[in-house]
C-alpha positions in Angstrom: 190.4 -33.1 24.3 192.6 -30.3 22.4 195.2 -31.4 20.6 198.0 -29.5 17.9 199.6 -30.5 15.0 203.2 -30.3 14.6 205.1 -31.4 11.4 208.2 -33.4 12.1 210.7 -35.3 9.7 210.5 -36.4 6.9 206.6 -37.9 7.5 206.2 -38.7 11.3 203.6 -36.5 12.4 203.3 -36.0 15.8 200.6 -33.9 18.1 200.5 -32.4 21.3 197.7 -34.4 23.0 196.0 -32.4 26.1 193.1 -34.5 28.2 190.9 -32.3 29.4 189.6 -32.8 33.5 187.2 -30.5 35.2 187.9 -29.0 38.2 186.0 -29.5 41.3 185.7 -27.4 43.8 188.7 -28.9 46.0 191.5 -27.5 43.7 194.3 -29.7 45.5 192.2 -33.3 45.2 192.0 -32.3 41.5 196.2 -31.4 41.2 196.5 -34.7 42.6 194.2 -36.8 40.9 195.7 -35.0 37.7 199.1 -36.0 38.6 197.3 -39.9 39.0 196.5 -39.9 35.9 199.5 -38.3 34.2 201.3 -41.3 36.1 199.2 -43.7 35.1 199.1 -43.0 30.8 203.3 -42.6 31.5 203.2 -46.3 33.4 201.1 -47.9 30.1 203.2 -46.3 27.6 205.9 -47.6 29.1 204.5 -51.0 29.7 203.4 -51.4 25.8 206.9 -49.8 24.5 208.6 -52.2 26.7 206.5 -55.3 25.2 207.2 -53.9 21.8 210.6 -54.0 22.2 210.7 -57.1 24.0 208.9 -58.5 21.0 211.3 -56.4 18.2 214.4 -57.5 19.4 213.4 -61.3 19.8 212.3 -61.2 15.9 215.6 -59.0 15.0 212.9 -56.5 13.8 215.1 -53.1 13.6 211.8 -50.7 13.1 209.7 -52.2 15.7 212.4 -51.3 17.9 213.2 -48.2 16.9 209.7 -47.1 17.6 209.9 -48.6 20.7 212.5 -46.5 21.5 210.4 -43.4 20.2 207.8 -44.5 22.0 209.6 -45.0 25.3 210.9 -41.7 25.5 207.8 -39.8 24.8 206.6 -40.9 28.0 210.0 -39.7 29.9 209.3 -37.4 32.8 210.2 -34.6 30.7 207.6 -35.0 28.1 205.0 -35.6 30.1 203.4 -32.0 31.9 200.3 -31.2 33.9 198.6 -27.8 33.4 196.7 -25.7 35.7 194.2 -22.9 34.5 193.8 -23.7 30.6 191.6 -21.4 29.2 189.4 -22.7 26.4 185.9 -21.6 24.4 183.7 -24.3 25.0 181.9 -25.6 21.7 178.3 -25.9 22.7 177.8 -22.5 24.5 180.5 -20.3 23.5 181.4 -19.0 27.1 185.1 -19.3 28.1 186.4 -21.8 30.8 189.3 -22.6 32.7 190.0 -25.9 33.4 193.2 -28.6 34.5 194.7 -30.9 32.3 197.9 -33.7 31.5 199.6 -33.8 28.3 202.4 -34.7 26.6 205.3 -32.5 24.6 206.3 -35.3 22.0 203.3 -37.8 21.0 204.7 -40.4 18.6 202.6 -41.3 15.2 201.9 -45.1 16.4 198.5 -47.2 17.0 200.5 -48.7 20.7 200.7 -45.3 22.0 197.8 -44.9 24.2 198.3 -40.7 23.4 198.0 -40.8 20.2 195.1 -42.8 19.9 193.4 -40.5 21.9 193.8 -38.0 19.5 193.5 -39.6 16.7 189.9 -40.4 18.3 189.6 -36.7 19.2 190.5 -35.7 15.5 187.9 -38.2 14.4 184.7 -37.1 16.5 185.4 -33.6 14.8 185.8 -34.6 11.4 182.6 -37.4 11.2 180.7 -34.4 12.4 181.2 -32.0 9.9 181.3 -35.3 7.3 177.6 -36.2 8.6 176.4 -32.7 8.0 177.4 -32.5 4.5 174.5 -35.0 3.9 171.0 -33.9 3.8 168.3 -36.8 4.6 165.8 -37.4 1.8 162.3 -39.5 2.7 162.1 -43.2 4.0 166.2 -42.6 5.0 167.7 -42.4 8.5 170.4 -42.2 10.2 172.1 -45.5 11.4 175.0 -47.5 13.7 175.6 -50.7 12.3 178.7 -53.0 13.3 179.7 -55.8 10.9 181.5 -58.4 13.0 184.0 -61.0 11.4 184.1 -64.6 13.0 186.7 -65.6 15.3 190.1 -65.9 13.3 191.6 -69.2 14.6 194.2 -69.9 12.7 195.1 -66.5 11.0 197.7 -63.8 12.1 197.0 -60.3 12.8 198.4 -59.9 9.2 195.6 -62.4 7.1 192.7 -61.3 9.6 192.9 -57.2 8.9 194.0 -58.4 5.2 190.6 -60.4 5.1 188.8 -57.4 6.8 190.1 -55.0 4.3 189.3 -56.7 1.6 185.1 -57.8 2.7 185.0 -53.9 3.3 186.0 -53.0 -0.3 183.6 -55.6 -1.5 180.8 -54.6 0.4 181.3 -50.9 -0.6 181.3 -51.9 -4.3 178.2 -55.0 -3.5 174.6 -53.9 -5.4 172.9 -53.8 -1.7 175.5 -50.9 -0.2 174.7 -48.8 -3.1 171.4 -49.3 -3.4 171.0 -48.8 0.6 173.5 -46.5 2.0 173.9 -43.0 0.8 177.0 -41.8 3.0 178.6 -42.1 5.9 181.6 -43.0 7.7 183.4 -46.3 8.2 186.0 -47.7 10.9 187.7 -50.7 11.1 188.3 -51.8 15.1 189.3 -55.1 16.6 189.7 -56.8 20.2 191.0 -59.7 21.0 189.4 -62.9 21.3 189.3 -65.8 24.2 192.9 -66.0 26.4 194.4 -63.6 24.2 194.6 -66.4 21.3 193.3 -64.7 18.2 191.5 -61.4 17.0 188.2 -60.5 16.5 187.8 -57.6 13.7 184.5 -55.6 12.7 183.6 -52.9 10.8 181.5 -50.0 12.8 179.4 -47.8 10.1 177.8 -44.1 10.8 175.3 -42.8 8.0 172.1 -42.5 6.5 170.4 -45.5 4.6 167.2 -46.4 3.7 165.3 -49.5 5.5 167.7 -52.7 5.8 166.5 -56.0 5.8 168.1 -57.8 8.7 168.9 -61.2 7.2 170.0 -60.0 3.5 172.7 -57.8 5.0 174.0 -60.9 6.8 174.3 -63.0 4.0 175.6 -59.9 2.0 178.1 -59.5 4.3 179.2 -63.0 4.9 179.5 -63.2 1.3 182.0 -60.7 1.0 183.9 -62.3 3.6 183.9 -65.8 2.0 185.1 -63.9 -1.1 187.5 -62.2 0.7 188.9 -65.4 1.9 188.9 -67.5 -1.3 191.3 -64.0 -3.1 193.6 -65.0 -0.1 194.0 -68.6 -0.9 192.0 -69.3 2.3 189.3 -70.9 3.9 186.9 -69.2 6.3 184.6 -70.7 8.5 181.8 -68.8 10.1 181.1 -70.2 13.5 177.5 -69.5 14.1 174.5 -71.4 14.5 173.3 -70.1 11.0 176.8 -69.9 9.5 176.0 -66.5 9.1 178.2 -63.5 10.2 176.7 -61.7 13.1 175.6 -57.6 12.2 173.9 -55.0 14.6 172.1 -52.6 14.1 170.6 -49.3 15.6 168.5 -46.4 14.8 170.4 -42.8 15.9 167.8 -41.3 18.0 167.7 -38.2 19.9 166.7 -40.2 23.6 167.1 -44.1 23.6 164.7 -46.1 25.4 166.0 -49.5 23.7 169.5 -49.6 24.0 169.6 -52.5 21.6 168.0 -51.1 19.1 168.7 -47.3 19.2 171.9 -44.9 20.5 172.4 -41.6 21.1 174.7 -39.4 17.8 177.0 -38.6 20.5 177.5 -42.1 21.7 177.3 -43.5 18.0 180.2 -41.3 16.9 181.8 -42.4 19.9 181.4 -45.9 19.0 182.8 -44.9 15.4 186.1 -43.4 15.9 187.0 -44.8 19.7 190.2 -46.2 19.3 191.2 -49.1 17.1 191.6 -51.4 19.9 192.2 -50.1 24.0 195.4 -48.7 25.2 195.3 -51.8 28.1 194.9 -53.9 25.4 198.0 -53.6 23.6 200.1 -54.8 26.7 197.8 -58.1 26.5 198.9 -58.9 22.5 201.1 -62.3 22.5 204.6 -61.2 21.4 204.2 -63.0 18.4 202.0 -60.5 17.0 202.3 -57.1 18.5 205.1 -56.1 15.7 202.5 -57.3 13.1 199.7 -54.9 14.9 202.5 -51.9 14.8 203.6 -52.2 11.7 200.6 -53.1 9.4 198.5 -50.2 11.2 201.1 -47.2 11.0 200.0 -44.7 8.4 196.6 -46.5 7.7 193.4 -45.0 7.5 190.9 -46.6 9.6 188.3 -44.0 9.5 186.9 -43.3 6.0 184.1 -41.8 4.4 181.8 -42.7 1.4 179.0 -41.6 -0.5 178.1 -37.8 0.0 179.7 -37.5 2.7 182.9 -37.5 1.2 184.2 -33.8 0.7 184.9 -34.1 -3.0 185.2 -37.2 -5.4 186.3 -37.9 -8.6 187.3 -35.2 -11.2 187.4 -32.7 -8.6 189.9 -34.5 -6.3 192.2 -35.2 -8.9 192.4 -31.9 -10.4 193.4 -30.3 -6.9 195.8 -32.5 -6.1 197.3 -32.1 -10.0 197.3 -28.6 -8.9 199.3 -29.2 -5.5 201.5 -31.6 -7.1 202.4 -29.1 -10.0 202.9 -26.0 -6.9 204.9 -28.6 -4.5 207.5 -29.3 -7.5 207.4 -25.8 -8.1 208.4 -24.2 -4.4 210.2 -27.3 -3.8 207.9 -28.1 -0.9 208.9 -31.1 0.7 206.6 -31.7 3.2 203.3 -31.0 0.7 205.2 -33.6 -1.6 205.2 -36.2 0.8 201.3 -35.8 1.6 200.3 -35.9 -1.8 202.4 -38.8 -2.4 200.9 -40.5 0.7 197.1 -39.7 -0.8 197.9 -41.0 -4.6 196.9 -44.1 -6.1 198.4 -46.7 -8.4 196.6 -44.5 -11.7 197.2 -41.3 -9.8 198.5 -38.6 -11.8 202.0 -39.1 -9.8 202.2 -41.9 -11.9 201.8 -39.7 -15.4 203.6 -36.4 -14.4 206.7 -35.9 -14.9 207.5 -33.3 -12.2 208.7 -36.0 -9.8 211.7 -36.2 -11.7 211.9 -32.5 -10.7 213.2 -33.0 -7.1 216.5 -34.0 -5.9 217.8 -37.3 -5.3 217.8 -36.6 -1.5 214.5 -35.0 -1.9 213.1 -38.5 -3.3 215.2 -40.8 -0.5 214.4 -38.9 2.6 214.1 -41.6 5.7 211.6 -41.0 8.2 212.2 -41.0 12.1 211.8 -44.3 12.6 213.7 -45.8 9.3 216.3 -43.5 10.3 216.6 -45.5 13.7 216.4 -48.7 12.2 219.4 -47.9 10.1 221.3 -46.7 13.2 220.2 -49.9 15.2 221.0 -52.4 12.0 224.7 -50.8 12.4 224.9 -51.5 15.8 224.5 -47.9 17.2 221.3 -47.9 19.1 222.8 -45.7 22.0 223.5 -43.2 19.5 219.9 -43.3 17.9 218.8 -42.8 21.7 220.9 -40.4 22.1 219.4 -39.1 18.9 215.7 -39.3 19.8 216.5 -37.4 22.9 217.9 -34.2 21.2 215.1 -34.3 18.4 212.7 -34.2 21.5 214.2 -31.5 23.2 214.1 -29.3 20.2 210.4 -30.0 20.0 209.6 -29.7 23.7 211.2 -26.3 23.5 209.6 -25.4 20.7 206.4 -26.3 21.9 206.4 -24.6 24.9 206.4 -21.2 23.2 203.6 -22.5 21.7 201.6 -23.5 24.4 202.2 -20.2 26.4 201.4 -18.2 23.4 198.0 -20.3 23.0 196.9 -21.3 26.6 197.7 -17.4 27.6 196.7 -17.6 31.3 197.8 -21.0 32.0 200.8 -22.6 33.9 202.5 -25.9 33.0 204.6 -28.3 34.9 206.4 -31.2 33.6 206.2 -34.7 35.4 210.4 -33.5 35.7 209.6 -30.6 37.8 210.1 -28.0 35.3 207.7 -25.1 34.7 206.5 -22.1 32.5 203.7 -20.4 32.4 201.7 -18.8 29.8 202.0 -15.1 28.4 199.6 -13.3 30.2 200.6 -15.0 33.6 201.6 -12.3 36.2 205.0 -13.1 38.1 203.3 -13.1 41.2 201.0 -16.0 40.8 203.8 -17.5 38.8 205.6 -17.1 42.0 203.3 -18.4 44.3 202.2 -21.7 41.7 206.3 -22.7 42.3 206.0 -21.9 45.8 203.0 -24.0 46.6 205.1 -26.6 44.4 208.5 -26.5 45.9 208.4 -24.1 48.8 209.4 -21.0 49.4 213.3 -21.3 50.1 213.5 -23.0 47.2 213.1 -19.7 44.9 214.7 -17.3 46.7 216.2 -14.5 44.5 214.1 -16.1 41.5 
């Protein structure tokens, strides 16, 4: 999976996601199947925007349906390309291959598109390596995959069960046992859902080293934070199991498994750590009652986070850097930097303190986002302008990013699930020629 970041308005960050497929040695069974499976992520993007919207406008819910809307048309034929000949370095041996792949032009920042949870996994795998490296074992420590389950959640919404989640995690973090046990790692928060679609089922998946764990303690230490977490809510929780204890698994990180219940592969343990929070398919399956709730509470949340020494830098060190940027984004009038470092401070953050905040303009300060500035339009009772809308911001993307792409992926040639195609820098016109011919025919591009 490659993907690239492109900064949009006002805090919507987009990326261009490219799934990678390798090519066998019948080139036109691979075109096809590539096509297949462009189809196929366009028909469940559709199919979730559609139940998101369906869902938005029945609870008059202006933003839901605005990112609907984003969502819909990110997976128009326009935006969605296939690519023959991308040329790449792969990471293990350093060699250079070529290889087919789909992608898509305009990837919207929300957890119910299927393409950008794939690269939000894709961004993960990278960064919980170089995390995991940053830690150096010490004796009697090892490196473990443990997933903390929560009991079934009759009776809560999407909104009290991740609330409850949230909270148990913060406690176990801060509990005696975690610090005493785990030295660093990573963290990610998942869920599925439960029996007939009827409730949710979160857990907690953690990467990272830690000294021996007794099995039973870190049960009742973590159904205690979860009781906790329930009583700061004003709630109740009952812990359906035969012990009344919350389930927990554990497994050694090992180099070659022979116990897949007890042991797992680093690959496969990462994997397990930053896969998506819950399965493209899955989304189409929430009840409409909910699926606003799941958009909305997990846009612009962090679900992968590190602790202990893995973290890159803590403390002191953190908040004088971001003092720093704060003090150079006020200064150059930087408004995207502003926005990021707003987005990372905290309630005794120096943002708080400073006074350079009352530095930038008012319009600065009130700048909507894409998806607030389609709610607005909807509210009013111009949605066909605000598609309108989505469809030129889109096109000045996709035209952007194609320059980019043909600068990057030199030797490669792209066609869009529309039928339109360009080809990368270095690609002669005669094989340019011959790639449309095979496409279209030849009468098609006479003169061209």
């Amino acid at each position: 999976m490659f993907y690239y970041f492109a900064t949009t308005r006002a805090g919507l960050i987009t990326t261009i996601t490219i799934t990678m497929i390798r090519i066998n040695e019948n080139n036109e069974i691979v075109k096809r199947n590539l096509f297949q499976r462009a189809q196929y992520r366009q028909d469940l993007t559709l199919e979730i925007s559609n139940a998101l919207s369906f869902a938005a406008i029945g609870a008059d819910d202006a933003e839901s349906e605005a990112v609907a809307d984003l969502i819909e048309e990110s997976a128009s034929d326009e935006n969605i390309f296939v690519v023959e000949n991308l040329d790449f370095i792969d990471e293990k041996t350093g060699n250079r291959k070529f290889i087919d792949a789909y992608g898509s032009l305009n990837v919207v920042s929300s957890r119910c598109n299927p393409a950008y949870l794939k690269s939000s996994s894709a961004r993960g795998r990278k960064r919980i390596s170089s995390a995991l490296a940053r830690i150096k074992p010490q004796s009697g420590e090892k490196l473990r995959f443990i997933v903390l389950t929560q009991p079934d959640m009759f009776g809560f919404d999407f909104v009290g069960g991740y609330e409850l989640l949230s909270g148990a995690n913060v406690r176990l973090k801060n509990h005696p046992f975690f610090k005493a046990n785990f030295r660093g790692g990573v963290t990610s928060d998942e869920f599925t859902l439960g029996a007939e679609n009827t409730h949710f089922h979160f857990h907690v998946n953690i990467l990272g080293y830690t000294k021996w764990i007794d099995f039973d303690e870190l049960r009742r230490v973590w159904t205690d934070c979860l009781v906790k977490s329930a009583c700061d809510m004003d709630r109740e929780l009952v812990v359906n199991t035969k012990d009344g204890l919350a389930n927990v698994y554990i497994k050694d990180v090992k180099p070659k498994v022979r116990n897949s219940t007890k042991e797992i592969t680093l690959k496969d343990a990462i994997r397990e750590t930053v896969k998506y929070v819950v399965k493209g398919n899955d989304f189409a399956e929430i009840p409409t009652q909910f699926i606003c709730q799941v958009e909305k509470v997990l846009y612009g949340k962090r679900l992968v986070e590190t602790f202990g020494e893995a973290n890159l830098r803590t403390g002191k060190a953190k908040r004088n850097i971001r003092i720093f940027m704060t003090m150079f984004a006020a200064a150059t009038n930087d408004l995207l930097l502003f926005l990021v470092l707003m987005k990372a401070a905290t309630k005794d953050s120096m943002f708080i303190k400073n006074d350079t905040i009352q530095d930038f303009p008012d319009d600065v300060k009130k700048r909507e986002t894409l998806r607030q500035y389609g709610a607005r339009l909807i509210k009013s009772g111009r949605r066909e302008f605000w598609k309108s809308e989505i469809k030129r911001i889109f096109y000045e993307r996709a035209e952007f990013r194609k320059i980019k792409l043909a600068q990057r992926y030199k030797y490669a040639i792209f066609c869009s699930l529309s039928g339109e195609i360009w080809r990368g820098v270095c690609v002669s016109d005669e094989r340019f020629y011959d790639y449309k011919v095979a496409a279209y025919g030849e009468a098609a591009f006479i003169g061209v």
